[in-house]
SEDO-421399 format. One record per residue: residue in three letters; x, y, z of N, C-alpha, C, O in turn. Coordinates in steps of 0.02 Angstrom, whole numbers, plus 50000, padded with zeros to 5 digits. Atoms other than C-alpha are relative to their C-alpha. Last residue first. Layout:
BEGIN
ALAXYZXYZXYZXYZ...
END
This chain:
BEGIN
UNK499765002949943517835779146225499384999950061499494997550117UNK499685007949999516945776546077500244999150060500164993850089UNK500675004549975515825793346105500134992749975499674988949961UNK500275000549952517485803646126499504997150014499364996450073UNK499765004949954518385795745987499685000750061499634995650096UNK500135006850010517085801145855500414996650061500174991650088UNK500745002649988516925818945917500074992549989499824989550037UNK500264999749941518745822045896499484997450027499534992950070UNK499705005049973518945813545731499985001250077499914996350114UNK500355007050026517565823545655500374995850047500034992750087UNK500535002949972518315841045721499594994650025499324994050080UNK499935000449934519955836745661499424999750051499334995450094UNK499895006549990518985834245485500354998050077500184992950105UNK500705003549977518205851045509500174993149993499744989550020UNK500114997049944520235860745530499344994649993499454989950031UNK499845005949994520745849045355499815003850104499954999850149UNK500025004750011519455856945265500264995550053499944990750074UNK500575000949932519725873845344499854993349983499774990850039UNK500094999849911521415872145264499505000950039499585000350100UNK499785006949965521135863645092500075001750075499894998050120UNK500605003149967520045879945012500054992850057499614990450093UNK500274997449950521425887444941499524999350061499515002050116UNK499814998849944522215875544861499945003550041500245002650094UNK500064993849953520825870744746500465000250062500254997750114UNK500414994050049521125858544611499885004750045499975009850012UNK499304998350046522605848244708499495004249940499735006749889UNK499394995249998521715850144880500445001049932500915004949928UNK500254992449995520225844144797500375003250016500455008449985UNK500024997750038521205829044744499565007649992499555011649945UNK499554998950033521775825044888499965002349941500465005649924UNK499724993949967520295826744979500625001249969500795007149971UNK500374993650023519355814644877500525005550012500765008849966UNK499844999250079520825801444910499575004849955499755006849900UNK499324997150016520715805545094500274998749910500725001649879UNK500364995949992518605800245082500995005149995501075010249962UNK500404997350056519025784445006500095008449996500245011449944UNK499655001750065520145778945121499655004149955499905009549939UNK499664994350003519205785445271500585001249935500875006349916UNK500224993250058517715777445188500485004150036500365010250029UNK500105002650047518755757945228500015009149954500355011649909UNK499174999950034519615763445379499685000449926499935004949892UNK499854992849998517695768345438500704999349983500955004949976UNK500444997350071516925750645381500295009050005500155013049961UNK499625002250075518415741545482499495005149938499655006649881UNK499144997550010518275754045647500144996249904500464998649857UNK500124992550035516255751245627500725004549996500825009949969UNK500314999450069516575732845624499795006549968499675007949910UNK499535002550015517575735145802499844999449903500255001349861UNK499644994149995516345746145890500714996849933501045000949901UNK500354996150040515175732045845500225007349992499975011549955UNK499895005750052516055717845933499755003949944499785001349888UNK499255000650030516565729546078499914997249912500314998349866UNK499615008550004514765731846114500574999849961500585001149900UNK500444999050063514555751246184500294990650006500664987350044UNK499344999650052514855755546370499654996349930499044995149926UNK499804992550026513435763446454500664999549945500935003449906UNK500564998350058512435746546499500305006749969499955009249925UNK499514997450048513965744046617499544999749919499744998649862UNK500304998050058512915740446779500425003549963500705008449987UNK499784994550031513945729346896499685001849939499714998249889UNK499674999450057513125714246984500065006049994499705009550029UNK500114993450048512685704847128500335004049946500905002149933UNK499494997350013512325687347140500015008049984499715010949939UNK500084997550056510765678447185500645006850015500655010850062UNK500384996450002511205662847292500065006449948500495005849905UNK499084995250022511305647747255499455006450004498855007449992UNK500574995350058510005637547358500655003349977501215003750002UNK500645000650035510305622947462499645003149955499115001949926UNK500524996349975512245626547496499174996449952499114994249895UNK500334994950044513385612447473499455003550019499025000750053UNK499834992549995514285606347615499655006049948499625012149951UNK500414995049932513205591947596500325007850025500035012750046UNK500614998450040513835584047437499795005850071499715011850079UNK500565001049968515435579247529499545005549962499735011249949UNK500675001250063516775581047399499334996750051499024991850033UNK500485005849961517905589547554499604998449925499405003149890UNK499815006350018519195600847474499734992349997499914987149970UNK499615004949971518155616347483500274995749995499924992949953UNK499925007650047517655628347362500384997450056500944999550067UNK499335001549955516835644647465500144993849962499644990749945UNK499985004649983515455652147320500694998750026501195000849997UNK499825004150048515245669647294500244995050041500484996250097UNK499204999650034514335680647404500284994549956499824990949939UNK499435006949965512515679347411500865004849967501095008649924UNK499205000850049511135691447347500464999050068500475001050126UNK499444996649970509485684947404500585002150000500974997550012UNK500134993250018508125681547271500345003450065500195009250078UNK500364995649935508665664347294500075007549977500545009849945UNK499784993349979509315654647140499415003950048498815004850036UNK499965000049931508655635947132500195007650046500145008950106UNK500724999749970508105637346958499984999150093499494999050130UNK500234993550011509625639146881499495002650033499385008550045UNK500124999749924510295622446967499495007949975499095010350015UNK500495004349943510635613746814499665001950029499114999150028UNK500624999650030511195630146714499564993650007498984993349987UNK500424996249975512455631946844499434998849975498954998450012UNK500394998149935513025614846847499525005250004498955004350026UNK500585004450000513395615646660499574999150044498964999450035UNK500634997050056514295630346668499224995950005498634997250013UNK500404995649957515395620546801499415005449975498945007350010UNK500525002349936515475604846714499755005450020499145006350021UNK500505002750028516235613846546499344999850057498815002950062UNK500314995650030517485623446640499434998349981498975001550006UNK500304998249934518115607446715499625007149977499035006549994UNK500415004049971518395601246553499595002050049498975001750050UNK500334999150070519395616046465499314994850060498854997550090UNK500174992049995520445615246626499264999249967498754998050000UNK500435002049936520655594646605499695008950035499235009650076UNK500565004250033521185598246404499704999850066499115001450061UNK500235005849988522425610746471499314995649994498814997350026UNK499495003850038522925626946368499944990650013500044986349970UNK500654999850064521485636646439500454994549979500144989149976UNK500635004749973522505634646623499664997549935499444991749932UNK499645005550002524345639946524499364996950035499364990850028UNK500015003050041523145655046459500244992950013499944988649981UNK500665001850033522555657846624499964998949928499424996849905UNK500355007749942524345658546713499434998049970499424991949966UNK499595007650017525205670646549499684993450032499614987950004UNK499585003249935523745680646560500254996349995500004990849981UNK499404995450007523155686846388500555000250062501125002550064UNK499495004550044522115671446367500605004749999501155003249976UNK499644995750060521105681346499500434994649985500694990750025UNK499344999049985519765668546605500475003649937500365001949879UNK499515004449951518185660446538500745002450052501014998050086UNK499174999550012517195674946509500314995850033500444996050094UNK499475000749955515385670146497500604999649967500774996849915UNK499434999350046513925677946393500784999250060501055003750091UNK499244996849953512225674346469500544999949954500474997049900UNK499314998850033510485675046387500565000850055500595004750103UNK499314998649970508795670646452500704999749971500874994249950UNK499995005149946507605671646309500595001150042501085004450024UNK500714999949965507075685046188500104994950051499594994250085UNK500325007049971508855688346123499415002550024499295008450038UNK500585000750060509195707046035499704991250004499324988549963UNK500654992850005510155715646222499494995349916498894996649919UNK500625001549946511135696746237499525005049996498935003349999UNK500435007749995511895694146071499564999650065499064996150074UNK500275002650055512385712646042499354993550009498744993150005UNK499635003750069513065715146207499644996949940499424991249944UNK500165004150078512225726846314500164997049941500034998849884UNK499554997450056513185724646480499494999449917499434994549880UNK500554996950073512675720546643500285002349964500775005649980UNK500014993250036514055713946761499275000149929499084997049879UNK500504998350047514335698846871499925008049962500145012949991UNK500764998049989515895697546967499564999349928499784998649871UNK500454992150020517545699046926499405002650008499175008349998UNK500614998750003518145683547026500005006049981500165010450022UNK500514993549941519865679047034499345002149974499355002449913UNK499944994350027520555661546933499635005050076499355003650129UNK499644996849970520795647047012500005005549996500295008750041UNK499335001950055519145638046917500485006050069500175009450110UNK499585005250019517815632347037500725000949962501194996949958UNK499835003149948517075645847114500344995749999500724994550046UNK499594995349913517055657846986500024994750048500634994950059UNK499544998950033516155643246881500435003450023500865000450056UNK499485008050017515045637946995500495002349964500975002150002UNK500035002549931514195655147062500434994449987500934993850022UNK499264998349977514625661046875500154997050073500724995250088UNK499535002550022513255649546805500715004750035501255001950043UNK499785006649984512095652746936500604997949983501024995550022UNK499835003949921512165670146952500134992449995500644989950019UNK499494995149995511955673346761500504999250087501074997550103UNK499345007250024510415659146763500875005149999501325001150011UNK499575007349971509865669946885500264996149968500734992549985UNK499475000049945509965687346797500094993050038500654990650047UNK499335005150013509405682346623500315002150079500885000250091UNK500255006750016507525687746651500844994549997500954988550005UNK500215003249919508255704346720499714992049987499774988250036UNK500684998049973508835708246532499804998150068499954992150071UNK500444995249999510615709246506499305004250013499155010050026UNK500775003150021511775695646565499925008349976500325012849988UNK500464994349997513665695846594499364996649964499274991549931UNK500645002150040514755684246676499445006049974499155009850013UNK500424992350016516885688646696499154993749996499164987949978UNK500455003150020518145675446772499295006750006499075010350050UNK500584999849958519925682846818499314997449963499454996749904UNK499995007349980521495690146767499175000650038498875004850071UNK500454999149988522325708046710499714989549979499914985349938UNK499985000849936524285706246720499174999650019499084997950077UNK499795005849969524555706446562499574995550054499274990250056UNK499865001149931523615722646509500324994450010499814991449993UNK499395000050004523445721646332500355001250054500965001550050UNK500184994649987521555714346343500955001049993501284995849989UNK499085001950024520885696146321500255009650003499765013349997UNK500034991950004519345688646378500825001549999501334998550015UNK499494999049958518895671146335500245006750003500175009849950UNK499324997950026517135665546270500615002250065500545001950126UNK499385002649953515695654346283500495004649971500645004349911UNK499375001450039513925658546248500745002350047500875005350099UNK499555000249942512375652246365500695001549918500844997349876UNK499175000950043510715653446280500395002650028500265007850059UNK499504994049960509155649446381500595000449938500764996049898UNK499375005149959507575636746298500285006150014499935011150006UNK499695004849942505875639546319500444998850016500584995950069UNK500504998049937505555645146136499924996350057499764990450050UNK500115009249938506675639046017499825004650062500165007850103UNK500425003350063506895653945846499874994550065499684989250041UNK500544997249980507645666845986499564993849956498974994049971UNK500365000249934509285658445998499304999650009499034995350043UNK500205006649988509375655745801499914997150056499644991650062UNK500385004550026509235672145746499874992350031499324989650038UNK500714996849960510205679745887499354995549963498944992049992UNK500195002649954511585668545797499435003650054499195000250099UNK500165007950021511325673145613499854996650069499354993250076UNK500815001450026511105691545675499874992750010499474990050048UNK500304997349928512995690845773499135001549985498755001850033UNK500074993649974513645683245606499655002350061499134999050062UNK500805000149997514175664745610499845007950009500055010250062UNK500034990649965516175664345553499215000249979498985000149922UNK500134996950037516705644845552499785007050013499875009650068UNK499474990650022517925636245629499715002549931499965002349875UNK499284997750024516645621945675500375003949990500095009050009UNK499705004949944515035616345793500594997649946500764991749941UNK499334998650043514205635945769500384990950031500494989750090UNK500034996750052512615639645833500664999049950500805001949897UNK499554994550011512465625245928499975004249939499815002249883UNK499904998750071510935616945987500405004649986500255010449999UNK499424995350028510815605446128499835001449938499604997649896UNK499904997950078509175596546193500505006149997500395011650022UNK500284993450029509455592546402500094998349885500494994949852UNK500725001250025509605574146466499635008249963499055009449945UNK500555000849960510875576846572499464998849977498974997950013UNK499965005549943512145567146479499565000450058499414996050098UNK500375003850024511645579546342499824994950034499274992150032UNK500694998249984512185593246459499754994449960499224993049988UNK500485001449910513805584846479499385001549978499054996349969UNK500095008649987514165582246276499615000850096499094998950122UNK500574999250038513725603146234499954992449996499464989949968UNK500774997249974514675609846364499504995849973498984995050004UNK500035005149954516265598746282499335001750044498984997050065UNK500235007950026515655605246116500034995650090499634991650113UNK500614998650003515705624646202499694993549970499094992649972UNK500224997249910517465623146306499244999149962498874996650005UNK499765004949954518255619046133499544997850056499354992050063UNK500405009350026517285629146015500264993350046499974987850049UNK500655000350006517905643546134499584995749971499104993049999UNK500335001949901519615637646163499175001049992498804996250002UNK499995007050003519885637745964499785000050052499214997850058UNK500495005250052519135654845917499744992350026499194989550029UNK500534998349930520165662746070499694995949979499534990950011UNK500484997250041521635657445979499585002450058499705003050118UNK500635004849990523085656146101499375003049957499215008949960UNK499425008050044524825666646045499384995350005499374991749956UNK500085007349950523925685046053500244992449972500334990249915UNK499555000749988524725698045942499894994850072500274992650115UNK499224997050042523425710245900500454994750048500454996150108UNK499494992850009522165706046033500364996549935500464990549922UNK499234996049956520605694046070500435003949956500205006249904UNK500445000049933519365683945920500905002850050501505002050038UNK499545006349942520085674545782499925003250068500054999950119UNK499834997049908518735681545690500304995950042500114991050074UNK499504995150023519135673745493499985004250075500505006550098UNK499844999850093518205656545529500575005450027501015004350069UNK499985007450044517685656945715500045006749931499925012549916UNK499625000750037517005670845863499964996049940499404994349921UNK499714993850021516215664946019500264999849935500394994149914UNK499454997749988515415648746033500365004649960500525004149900UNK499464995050057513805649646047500324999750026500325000950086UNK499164997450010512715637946140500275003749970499995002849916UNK499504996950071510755636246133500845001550031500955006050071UNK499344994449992510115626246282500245001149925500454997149884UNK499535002750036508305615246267500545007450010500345013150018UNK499524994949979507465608046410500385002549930500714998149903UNK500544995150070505965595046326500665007150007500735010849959UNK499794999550053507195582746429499835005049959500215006949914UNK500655004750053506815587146610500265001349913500495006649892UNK500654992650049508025591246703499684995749970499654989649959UNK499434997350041508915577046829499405005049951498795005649952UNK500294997450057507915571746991500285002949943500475008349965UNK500274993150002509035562647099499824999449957499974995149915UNK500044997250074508965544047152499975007649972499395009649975UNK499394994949986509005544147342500115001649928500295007349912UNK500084992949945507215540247376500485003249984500475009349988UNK500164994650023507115527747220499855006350042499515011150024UNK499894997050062508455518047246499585006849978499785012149953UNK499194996049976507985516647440500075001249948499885007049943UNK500324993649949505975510347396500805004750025500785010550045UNK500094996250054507095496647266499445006450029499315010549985UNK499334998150000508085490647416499875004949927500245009049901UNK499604995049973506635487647526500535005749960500675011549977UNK500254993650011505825479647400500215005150022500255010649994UNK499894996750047507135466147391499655009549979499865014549950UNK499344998850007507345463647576500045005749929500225011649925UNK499944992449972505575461647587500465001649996500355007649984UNK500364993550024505425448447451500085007750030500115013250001UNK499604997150072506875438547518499685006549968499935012049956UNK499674992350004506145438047700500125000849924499925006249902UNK500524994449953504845424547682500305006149996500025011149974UNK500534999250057505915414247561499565004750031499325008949994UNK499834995750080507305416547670499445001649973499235007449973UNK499664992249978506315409147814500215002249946499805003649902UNK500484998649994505575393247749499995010050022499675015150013UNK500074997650055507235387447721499335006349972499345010549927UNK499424997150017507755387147893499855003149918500005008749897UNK500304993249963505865378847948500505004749963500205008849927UNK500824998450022506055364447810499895006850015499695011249977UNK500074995850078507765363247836499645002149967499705005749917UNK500384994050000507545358748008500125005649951500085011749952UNK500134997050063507945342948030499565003749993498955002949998UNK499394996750019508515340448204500045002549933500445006849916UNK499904995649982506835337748267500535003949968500495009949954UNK500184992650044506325326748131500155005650048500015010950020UNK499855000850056507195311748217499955007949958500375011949938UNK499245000049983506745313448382500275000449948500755004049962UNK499964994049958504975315248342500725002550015500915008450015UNK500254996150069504825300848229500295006850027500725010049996UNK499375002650057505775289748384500045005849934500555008149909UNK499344996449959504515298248515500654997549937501095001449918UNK499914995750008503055291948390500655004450027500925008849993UNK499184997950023503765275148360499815008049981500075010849932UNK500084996150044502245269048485500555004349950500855008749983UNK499894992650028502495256148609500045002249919500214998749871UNK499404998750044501445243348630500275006249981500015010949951UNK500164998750070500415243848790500654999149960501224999049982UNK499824994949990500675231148938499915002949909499874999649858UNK500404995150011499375218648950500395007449993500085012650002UNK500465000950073500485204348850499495007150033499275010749988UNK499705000950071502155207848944499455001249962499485005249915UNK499664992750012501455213449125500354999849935500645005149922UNK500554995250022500405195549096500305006850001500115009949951UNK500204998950087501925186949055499305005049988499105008249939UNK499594995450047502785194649204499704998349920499765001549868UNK500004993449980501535189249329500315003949936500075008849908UNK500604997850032501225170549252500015009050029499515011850008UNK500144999950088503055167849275499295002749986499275007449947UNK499784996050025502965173049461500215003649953500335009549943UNK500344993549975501725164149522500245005349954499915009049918UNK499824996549915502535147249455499535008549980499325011049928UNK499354998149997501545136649308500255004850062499855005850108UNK500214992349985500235125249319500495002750023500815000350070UNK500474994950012500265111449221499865004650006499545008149967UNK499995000550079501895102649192499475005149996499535010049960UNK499444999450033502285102449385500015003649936500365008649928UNK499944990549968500675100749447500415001149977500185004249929UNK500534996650028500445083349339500055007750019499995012449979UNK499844999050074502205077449405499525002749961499765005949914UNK499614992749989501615082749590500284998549908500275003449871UNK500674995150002500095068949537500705007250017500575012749995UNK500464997750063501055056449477499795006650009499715010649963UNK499624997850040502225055049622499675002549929499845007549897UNK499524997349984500975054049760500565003349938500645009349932UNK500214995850000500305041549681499865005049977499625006749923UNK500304998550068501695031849657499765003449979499995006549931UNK499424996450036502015035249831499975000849926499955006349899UNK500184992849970500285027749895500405004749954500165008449911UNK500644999650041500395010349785500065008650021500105012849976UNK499674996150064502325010649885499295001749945499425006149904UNK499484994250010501335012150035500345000849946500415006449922UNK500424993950000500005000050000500435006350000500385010749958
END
């Protein structure tokens, strides 16, 4: 019976054994099968954090546009306003052909500096956008009609002529502008305001003067003296191509700015070394001038010296022969011709 018992006994812990498993296994398989599965969101997450080319790029493209507009709202704040094209400038340059223009015995044409100084005038202003029209754009001889004629024929525009002043003085030096009608006084101011200011020369000032070409113009008229060719220092300035140049600009300036002249008269412009824009004054101002409406126009005192050599010729070959048919009669003759020559020099000089 006892070993029948054991047998048992042994069967039956071999049945427990196989069947039902320990406490501690069935604990962990159930914390295995009810626990949740994880999720490969924290993995996704971890991943795309660091890529962030999406956001990085996403930027630029957002700013680029503003950047750009920005930069075309600045172009056009600081951009200046330049004339307006319809603008148009008549030129003359002094002289040409058979008027070589200045003294008996000058070594620098005047002719040439003046077509010089008045083509290079006549490339800047185009560069501003103004219409050029010269009266003269070779060594030729335009009569003082032909060019009044062809100022006054363009309505709206100014005429600016170019010459060099010349005299038997040496020693006489300096930058001349004359106008005539009050309509030409600021562009007259302007252009010498720059010009006087810029070239080395000394300032003569402004001056009124009826000169042919400006008293029979209908539009603003000026007549600038670059500097005496009769001065050894201001011919050796005329003489340089970068002279000639700078001359150009500063004309040009004035008749830029013409319209900025203040109805306050100014002294003449301080030239500093600085090319800071800002030292420049905001208004040029209005210049004052010397009235010489009393003297006659050189250029016409000068054609009535060649047409009076001409009938004094004539008029001494009469006389010679009246003195040689009547000698009596030759001495009060030659007493009312002293007369004549008196009177004539005192209302030349």
């Amino acid at each position: 019976m006892q070993k029948h018992f054991l047998s048992i006994s042994l069967i039956l812990l071999a049945i427990n054994a196989y069947s039902l498993p320990a406490p501690s296994t069935l604990n962990e398989r159930e914390k295995r099968l009810n626990a949740p599965t994880p999720t490969p969101t924290p993995r996704q997450q971890i991943l795309q954090t660091p890529q962030a080319p999406q956001t990085r790029s996403s930027i630029p493209r957002q700013q680029a546009p503003q950047t750009r507009t920005a930069t075309i709202q600045t172009t056009k704040a600081v951009a200046p306003q330049g004339p307006r094209p319809s603008a148009t400038v008549v030129i003359d340059a002094g002289h040409g052909g058979h008027d070589r223009g200045g003294i008996a015995g000058q070594r620098v044409d005047e002719k040439t500096m003046n077509l010089d100084v008045a083509q290079r005038l006549k490339a800047v202003l185009q560069s501003y956008g103004y219409r050029v029209v010269m009266t003269r754009d070779s060594d030729v001889f335009i009569p003082l009609g032909t060019r009044v004629a062809i100022a006054n024929s363009y309505r709206g525009a100014i005429f600016v002529c170019v010459h060099f002043n010349a005299t038997p003085r040496r020693s006489a030096s300096g930058i001349e502008t004359y106008f005539y009608s009050s309509q030409s006084l600021p562009l007259a101011s302007a252009i010498h305001y720059y010009v006087a200011g810029g070239a080395p020369s000394a300032n003569r000032g402004v001056r009124r003067r009826g000169f042919y070409v400006l008293r029979k113009t209908t539009i603003p008229s000026v007549l600038v003296e670059c500097g005496f060719l009769t001065n050894p220092a201001e011919a050796q300035y005329a003489l340089s191509s970068a002279y000639r140049q700078k001359l150009a600009l500063e004309i040009a300036h004035g008749i830029q700015n013409r319209a900025s002249v203040s109805r306050i008269a100014g002294a003449t412009r301080i030239v500093s070394s600085s090319s800071s824009s800002a030292l420049e004054p905001e208004t040029v101002p209005l210049q004052p001038f010397i009235d010489q409406t009393h003297y006659r126009d050189p250029d016409l005192v000068r054609s009535k010296h060649r047409r009076g050599s001409k009938s004094s010729k004539s008029t001494s070959s009469k006389r010679k022969r009246s003195s040689d048919s009547d000698s009596d009669s030759g001495s009060p003759k030659k007493s009312s011709t002293k007369k004549k020559k008196s009177t004539r020099a005192k209302t030349e000089d």
